[in-house]
mmCIF file as gemmi writes it, N, C-alpha and C atoms, coordinates in Angstrom:
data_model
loop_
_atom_site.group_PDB
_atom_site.id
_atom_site.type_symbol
_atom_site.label_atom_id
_atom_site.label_alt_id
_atom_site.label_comp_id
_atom_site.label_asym_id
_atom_site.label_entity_id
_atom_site.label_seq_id
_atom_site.pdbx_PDB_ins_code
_atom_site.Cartn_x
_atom_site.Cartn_y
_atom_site.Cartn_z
_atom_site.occupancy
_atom_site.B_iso_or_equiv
_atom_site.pdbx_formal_charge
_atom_site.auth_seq_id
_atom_site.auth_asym_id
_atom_site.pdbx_PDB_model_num
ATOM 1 N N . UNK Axp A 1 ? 109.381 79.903 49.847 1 0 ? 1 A 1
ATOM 2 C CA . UNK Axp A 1 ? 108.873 81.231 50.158 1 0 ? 1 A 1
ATOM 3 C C . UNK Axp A 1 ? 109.273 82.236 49.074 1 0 ? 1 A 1
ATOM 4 N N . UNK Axp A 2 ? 110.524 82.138 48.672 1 0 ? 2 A 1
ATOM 5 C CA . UNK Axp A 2 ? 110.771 83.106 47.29 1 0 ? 2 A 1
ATOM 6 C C . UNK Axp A 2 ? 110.222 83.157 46.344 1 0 ? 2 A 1
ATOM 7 N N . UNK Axp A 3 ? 109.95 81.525 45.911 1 0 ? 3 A 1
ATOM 8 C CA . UNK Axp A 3 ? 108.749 81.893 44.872 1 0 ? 3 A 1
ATOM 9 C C . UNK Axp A 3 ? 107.612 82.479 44.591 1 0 ? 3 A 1
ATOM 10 N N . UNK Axp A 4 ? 106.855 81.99 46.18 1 0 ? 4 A 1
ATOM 11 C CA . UNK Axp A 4 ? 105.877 83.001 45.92 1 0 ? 4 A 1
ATOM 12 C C . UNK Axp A 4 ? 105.71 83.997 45.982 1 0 ? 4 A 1
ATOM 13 N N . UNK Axp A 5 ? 106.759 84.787 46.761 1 0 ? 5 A 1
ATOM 14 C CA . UNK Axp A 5 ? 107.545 86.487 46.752 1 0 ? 5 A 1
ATOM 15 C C . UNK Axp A 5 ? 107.339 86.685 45.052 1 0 ? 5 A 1
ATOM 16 N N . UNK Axp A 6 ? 108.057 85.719 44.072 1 0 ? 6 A 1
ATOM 17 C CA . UNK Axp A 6 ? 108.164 86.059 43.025 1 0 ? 6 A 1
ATOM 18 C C . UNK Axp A 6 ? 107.082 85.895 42.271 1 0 ? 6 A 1
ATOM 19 N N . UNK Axp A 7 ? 106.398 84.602 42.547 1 0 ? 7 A 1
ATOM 20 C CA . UNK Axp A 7 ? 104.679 85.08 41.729 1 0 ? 7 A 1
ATOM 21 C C . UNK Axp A 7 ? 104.209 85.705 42.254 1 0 ? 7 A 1
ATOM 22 N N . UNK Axp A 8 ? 104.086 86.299 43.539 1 0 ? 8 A 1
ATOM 23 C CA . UNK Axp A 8 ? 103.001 87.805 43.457 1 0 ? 8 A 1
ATOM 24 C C . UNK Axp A 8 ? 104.065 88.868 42.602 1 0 ? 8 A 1
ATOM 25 N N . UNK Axp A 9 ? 105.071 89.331 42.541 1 0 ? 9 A 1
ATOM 26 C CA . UNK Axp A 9 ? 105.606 90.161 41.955 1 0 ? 9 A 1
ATOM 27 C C . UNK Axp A 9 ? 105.156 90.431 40.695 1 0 ? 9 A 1
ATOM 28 N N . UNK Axp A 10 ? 105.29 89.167 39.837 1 0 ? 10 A 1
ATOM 29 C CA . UNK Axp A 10 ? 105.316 88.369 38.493 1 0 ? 10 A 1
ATOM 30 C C . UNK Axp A 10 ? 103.357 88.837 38.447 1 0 ? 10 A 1
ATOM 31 N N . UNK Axp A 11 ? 102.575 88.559 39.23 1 0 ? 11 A 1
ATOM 32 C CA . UNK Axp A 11 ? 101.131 88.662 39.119 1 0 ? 11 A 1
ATOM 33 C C . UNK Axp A 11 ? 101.353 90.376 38.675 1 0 ? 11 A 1
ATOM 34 N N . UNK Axp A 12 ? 101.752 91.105 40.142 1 0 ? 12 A 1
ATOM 35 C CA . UNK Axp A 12 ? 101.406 92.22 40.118 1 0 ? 12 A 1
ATOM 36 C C . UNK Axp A 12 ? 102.041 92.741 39.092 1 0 ? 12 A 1
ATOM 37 N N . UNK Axp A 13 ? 103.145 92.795 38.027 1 0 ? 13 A 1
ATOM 38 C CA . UNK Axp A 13 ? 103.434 92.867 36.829 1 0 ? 13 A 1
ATOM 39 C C . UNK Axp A 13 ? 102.612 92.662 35.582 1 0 ? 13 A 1
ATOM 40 N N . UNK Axp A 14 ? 101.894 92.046 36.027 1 0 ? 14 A 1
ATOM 41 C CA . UNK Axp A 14 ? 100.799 91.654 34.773 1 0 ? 14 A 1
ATOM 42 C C . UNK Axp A 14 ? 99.856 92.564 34.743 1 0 ? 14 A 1
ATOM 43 N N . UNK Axp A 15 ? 99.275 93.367 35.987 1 0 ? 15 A 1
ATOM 44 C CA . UNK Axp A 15 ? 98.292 94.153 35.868 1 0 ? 15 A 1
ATOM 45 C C . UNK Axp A 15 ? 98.973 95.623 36.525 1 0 ? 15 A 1
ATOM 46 N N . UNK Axp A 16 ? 99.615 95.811 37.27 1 0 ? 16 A 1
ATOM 47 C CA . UNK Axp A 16 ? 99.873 97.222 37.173 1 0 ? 16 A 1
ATOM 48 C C . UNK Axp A 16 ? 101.273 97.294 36.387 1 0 ? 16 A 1
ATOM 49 N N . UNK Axp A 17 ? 101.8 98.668 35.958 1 0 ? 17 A 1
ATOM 50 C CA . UNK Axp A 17 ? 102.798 98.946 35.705 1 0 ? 17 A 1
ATOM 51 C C . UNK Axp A 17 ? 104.301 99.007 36.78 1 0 ? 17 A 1
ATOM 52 N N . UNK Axp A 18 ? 105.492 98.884 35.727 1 0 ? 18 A 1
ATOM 53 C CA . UNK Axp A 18 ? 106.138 98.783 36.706 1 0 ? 18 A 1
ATOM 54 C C . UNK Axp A 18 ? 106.475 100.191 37.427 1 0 ? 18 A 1
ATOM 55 N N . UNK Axp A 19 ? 106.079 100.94 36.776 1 0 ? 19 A 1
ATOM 56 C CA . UNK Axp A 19 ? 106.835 102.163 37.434 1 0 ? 19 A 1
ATOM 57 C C . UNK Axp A 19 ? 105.689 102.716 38.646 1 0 ? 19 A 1
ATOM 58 N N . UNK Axp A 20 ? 104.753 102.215 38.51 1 0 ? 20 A 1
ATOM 59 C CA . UNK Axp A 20 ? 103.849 101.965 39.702 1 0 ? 20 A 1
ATOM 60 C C . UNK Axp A 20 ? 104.206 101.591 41.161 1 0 ? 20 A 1
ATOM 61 N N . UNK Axp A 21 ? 104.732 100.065 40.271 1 0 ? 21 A 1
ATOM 62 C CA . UNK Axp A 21 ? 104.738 99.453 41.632 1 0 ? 21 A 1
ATOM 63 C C . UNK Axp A 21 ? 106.154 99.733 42.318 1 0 ? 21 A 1
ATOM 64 N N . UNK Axp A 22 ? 107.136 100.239 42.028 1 0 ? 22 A 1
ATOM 65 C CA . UNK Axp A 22 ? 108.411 101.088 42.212 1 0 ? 22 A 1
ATOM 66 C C . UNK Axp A 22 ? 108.062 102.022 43.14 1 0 ? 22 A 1
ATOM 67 N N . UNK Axp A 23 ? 106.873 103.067 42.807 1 0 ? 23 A 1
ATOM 68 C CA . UNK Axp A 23 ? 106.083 103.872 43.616 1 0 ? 23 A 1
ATOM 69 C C . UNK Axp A 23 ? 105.499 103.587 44.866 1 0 ? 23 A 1
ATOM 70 N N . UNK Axp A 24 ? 105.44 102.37 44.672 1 0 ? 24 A 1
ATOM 71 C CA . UNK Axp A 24 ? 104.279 101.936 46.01 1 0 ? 24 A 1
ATOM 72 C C . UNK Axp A 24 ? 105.446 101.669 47.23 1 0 ? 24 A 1
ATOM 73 N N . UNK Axp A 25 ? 106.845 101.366 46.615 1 0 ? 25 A 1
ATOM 74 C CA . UNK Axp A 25 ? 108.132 100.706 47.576 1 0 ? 25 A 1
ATOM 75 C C . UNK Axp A 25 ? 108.479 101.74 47.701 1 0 ? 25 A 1
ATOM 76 N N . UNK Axp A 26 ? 108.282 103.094 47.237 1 0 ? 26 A 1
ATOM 77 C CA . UNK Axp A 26 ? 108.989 104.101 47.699 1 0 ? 26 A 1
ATOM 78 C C . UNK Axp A 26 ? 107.857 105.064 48.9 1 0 ? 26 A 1
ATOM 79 N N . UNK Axp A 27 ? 106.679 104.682 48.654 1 0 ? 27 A 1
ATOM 80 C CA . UNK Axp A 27 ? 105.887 105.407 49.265 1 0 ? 27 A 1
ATOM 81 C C . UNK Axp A 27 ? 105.065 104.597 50.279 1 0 ? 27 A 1
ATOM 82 N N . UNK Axp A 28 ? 106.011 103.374 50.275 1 0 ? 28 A 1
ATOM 83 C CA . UNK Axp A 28 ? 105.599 102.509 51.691 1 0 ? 28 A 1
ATOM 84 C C . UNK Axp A 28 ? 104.929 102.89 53.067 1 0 ? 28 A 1
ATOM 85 N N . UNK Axp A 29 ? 105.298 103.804 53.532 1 0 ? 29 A 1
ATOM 86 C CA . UNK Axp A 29 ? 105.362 104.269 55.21 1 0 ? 29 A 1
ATOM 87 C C . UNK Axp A 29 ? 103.728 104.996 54.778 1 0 ? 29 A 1
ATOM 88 N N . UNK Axp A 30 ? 104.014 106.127 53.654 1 0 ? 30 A 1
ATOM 89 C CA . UNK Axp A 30 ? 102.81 106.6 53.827 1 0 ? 30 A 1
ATOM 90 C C . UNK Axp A 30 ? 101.367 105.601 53.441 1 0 ? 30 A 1
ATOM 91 N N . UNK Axp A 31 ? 101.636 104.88 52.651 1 0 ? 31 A 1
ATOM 92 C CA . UNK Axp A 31 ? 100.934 103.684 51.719 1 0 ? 31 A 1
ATOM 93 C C . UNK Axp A 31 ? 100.091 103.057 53.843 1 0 ? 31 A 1
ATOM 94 N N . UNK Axp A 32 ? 101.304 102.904 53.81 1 0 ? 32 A 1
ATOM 95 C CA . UNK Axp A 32 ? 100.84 101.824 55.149 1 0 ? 32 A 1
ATOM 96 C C . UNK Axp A 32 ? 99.828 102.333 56.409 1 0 ? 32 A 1
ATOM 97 N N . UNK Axp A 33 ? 100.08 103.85 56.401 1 0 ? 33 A 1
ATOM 98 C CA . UNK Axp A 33 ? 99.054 104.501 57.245 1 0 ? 33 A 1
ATOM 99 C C . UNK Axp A 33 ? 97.886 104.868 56.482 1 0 ? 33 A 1
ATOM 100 N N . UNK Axp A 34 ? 97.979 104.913 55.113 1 0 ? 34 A 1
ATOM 101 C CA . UNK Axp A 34 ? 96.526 105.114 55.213 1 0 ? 34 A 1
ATOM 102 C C . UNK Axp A 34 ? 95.611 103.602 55.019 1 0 ? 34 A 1
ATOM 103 N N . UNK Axp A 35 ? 96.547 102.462 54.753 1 0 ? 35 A 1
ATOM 104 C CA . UNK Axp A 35 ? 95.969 101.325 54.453 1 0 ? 35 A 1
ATOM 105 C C . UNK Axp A 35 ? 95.148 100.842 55.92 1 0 ? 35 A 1
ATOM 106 N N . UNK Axp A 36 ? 96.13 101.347 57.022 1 0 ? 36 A 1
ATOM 107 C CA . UNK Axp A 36 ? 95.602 101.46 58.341 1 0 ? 36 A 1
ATOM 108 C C . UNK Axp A 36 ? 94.34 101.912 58.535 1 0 ? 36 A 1
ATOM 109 N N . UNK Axp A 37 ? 93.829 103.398 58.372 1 0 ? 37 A 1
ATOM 110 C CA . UNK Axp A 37 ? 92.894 104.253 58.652 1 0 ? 37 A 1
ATOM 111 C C . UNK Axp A 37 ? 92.115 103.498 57.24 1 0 ? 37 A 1
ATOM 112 N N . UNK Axp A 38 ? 91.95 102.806 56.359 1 0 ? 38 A 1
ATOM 113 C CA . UNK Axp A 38 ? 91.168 102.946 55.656 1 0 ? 38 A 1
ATOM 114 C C . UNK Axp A 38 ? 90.582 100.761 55.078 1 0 ? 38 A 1
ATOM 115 N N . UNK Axp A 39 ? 91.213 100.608 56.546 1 0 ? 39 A 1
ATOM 116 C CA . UNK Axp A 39 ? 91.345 98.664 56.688 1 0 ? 39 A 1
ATOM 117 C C . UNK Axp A 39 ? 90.555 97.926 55.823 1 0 ? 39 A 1
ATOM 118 N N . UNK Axp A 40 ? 89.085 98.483 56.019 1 0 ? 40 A 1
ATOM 119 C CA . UNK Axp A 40 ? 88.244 98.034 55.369 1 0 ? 40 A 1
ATOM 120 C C . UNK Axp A 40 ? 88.379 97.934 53.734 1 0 ? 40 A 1
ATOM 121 N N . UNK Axp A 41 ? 88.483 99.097 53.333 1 0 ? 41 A 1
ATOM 122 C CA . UNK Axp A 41 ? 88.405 99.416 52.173 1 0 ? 41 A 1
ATOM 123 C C . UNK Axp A 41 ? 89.442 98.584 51.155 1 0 ? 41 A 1
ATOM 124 N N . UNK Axp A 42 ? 90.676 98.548 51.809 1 0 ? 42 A 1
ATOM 125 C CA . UNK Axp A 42 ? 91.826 98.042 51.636 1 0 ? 42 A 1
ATOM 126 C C . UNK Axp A 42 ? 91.416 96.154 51.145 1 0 ? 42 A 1
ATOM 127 N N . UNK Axp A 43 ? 90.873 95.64 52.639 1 0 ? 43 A 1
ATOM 128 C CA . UNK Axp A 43 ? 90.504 93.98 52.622 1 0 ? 43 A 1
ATOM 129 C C . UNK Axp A 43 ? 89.489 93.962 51.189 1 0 ? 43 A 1
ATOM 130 N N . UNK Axp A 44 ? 89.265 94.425 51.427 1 0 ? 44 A 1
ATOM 131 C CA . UNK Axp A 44 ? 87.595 94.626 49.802 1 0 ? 44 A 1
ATOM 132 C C . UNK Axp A 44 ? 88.364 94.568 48.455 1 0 ? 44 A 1
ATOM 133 N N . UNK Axp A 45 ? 88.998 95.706 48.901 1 0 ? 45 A 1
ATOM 134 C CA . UNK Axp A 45 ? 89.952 95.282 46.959 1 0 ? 45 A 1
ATOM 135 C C . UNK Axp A 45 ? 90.826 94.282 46.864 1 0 ? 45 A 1
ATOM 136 N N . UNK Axp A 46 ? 91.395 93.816 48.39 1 0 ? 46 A 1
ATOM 137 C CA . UNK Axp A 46 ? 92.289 92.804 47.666 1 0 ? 46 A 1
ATOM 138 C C . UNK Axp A 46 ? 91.936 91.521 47.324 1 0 ? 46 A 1
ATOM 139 N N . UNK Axp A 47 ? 90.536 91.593 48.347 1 0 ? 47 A 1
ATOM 140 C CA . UNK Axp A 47 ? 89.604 89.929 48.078 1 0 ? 47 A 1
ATOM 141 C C . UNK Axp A 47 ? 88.958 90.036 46.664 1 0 ? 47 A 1
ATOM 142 N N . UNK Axp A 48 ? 88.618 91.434 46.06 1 0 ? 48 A 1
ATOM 143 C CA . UNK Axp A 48 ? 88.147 91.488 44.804 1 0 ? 48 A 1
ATOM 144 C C . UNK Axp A 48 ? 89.187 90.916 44.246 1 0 ? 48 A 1
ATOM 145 N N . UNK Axp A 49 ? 90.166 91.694 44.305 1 0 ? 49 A 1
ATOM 146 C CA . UNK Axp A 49 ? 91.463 91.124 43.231 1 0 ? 49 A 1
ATOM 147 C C . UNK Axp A 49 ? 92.17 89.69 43.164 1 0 ? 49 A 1
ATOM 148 N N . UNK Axp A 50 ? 91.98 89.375 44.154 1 0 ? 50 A 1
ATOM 149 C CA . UNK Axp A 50 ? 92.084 87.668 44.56 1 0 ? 50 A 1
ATOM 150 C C . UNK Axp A 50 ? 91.379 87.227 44.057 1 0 ? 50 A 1
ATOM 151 N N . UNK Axp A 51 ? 89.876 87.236 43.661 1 0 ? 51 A 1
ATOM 152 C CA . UNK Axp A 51 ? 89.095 86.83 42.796 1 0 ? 51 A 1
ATOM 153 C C . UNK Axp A 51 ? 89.064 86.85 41.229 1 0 ? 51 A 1
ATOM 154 N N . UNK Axp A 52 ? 89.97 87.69 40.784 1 0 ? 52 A 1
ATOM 155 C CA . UNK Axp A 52 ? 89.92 87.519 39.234 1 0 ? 52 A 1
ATOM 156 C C . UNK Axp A 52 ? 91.743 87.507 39.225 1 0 ? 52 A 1
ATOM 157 N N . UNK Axp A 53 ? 92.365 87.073 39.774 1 0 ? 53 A 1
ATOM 158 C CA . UNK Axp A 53 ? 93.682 86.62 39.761 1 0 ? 53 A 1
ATOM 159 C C . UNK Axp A 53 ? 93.464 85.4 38.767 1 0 ? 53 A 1
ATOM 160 N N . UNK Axp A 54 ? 92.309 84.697 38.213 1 0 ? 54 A 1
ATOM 161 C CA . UNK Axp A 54 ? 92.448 83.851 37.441 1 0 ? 54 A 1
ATOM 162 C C . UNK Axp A 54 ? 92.71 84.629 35.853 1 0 ? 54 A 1
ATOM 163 N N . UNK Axp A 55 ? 91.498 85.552 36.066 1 0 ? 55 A 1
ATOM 164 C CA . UNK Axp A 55 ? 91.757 86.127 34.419 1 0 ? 55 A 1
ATOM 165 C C . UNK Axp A 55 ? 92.117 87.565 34.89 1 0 ? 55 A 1
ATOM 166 N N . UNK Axp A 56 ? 92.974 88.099 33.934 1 0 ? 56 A 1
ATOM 167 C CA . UNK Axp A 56 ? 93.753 89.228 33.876 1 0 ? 56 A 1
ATOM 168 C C . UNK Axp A 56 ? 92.991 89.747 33.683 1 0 ? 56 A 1
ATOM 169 N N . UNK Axp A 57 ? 92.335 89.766 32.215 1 0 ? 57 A 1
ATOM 170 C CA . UNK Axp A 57 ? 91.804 90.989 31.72 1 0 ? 57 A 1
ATOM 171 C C . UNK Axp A 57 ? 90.256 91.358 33.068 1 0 ? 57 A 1
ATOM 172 N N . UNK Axp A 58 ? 89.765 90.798 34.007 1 0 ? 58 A 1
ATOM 173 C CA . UNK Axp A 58 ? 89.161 90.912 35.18 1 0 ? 58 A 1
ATOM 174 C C . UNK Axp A 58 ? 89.221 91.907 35.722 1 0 ? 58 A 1
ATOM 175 N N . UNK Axp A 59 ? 90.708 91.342 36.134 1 0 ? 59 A 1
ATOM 176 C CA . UNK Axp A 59 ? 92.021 91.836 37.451 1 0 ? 59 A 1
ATOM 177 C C . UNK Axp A 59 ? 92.256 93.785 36.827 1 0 ? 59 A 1
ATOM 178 N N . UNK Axp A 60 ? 92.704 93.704 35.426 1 0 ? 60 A 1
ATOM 179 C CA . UNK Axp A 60 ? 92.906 94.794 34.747 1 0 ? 60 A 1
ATOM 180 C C . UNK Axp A 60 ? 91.738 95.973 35.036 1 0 ? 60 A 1
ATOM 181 N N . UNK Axp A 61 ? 90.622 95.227 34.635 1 0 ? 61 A 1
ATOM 182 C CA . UNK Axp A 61 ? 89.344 96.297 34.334 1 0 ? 61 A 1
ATOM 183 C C . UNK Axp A 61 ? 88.851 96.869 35.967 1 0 ? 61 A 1
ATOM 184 N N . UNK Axp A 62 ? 89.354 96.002 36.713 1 0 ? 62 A 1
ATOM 185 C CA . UNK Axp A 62 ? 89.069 96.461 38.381 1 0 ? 62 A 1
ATOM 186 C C . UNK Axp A 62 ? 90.067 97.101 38.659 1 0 ? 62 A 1
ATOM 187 N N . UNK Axp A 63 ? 91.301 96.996 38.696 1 0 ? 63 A 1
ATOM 188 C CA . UNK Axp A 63 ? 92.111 98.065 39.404 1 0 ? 63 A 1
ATOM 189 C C . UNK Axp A 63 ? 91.979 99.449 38.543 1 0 ? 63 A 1
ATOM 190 N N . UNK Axp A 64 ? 91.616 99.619 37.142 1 0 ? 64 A 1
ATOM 191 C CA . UNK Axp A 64 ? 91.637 100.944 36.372 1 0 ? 64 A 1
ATOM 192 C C . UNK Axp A 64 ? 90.509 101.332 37.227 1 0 ? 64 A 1
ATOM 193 N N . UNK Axp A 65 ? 89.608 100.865 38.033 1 0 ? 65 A 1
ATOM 194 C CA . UNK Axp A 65 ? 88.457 101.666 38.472 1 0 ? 65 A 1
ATOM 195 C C . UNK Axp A 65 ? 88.962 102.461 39.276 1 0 ? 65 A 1
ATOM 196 N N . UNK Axp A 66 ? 89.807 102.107 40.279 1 0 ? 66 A 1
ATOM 197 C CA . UNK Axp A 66 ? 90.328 102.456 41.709 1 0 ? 66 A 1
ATOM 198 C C . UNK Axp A 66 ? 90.89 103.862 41.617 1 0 ? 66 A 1
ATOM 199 N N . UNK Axp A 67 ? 91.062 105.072 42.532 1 0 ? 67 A 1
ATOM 200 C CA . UNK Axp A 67 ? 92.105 105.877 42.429 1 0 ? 67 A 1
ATOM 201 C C . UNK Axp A 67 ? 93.342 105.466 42.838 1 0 ? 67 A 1
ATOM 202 N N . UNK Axp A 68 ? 94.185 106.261 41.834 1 0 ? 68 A 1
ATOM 203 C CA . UNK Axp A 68 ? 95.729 105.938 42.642 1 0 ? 68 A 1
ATOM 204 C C . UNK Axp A 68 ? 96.04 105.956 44.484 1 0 ? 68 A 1
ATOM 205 N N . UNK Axp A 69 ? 95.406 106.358 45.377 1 0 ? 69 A 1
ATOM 206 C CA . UNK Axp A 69 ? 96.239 105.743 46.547 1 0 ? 69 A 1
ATOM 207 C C . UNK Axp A 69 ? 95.474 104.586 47.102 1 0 ? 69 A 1
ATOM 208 N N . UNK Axp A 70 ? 93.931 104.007 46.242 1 0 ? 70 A 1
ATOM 209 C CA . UNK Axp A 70 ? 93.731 102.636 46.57 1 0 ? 70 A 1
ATOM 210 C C . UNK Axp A 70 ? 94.407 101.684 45.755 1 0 ? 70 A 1
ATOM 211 N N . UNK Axp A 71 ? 94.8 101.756 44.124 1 0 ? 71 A 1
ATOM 212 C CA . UNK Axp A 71 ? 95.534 101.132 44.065 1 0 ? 71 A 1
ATOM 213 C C . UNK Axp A 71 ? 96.791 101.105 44.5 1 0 ? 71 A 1
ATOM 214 N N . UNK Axp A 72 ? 97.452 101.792 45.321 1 0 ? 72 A 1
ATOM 215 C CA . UNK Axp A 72 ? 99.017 101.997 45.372 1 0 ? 72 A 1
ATOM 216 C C . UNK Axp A 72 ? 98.662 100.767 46.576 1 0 ? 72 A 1
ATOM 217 N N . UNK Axp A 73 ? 97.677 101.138 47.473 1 0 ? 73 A 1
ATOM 218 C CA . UNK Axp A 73 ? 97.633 100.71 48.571 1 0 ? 73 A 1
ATOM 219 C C . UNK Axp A 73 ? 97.141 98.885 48.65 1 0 ? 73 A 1
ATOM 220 N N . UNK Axp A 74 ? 96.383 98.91 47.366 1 0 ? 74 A 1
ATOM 221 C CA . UNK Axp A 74 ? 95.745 97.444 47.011 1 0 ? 74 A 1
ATOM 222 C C . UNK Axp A 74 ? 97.586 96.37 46.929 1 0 ? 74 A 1
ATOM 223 N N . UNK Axp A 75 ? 98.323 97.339 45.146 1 0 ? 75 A 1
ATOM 224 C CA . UNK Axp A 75 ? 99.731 96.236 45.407 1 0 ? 75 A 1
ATOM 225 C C . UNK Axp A 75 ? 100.624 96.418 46.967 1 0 ? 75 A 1
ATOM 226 N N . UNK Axp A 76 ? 100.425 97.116 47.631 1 0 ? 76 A 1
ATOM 227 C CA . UNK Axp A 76 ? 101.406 97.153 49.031 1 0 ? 76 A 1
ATOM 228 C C . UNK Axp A 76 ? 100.481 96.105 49.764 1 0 ? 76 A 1
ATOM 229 N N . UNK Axp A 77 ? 99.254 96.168 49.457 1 0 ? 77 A 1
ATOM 230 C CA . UNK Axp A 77 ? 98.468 94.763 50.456 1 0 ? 77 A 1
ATOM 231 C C . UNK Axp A 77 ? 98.704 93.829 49.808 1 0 ? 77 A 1
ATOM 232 N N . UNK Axp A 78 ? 98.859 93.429 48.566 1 0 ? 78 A 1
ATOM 233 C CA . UNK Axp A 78 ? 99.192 92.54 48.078 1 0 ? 78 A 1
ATOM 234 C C . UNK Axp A 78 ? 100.305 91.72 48.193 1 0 ? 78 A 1
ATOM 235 N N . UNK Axp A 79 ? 101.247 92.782 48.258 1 0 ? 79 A 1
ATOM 236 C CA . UNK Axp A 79 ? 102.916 92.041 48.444 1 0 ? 79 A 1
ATOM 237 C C . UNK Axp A 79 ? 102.851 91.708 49.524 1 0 ? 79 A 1
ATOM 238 N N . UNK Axp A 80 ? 102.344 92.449 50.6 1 0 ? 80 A 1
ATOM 239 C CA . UNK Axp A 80 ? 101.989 92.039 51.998 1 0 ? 80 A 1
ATOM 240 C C . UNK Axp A 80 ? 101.507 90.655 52.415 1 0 ? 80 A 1
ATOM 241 N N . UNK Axp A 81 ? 99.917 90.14 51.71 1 0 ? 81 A 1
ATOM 242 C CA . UNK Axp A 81 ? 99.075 89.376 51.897 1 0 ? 81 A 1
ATOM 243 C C . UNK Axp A 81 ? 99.952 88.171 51.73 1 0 ? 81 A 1
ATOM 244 N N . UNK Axp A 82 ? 99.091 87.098 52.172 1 0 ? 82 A 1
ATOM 245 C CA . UNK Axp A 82 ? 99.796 85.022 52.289 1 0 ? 82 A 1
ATOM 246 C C . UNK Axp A 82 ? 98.611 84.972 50.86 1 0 ? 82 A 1
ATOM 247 N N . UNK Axp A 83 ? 98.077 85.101 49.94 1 0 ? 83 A 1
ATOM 248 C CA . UNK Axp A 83 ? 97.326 84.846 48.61 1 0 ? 83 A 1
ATOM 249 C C . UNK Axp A 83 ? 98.395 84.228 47.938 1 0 ? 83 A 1
């Protein structure tokens, strides 16, 4: 189980920054209610992003689309998710 704690970490390192994803652990609680109110939206980016988890540069060019509280909210689903 740690490992894969540590390859999603190790993934989400590859495409967001770290001082990002620092952000997203600090802004958990709020991260989590709107991931709530906004479920849908949330499942959509992370199945996108599950999908180019093969190639980075993919993974890269899709999350720069996003605003910051879908991506904040995409790596908190992420660390979350069994992917």
């Amino acid at each position: 189980m740690a490992k894969k704690e540590y390859s999603k970490l190790a993934q989400l390192k590859l495409i967001f920054s770290e001082q990002e994803i620092n952000q997203v652990k600090q802004e958990k609680a709020y991260l989590s209610n709107w991931s709530k109110e906004h479920w849908y939206q949330v499942k959509s980016d992370l199945q996108i992003l599950n999908m180019y988890t093969e190639n980075l540069s993919d993974a890269v060019n899709f999350v720069t689309t996003l605003d910051v509280v879908r991506r904040k909210a995409l790596i908190l689903s992420f660390l979350n998710s069994n992917f």
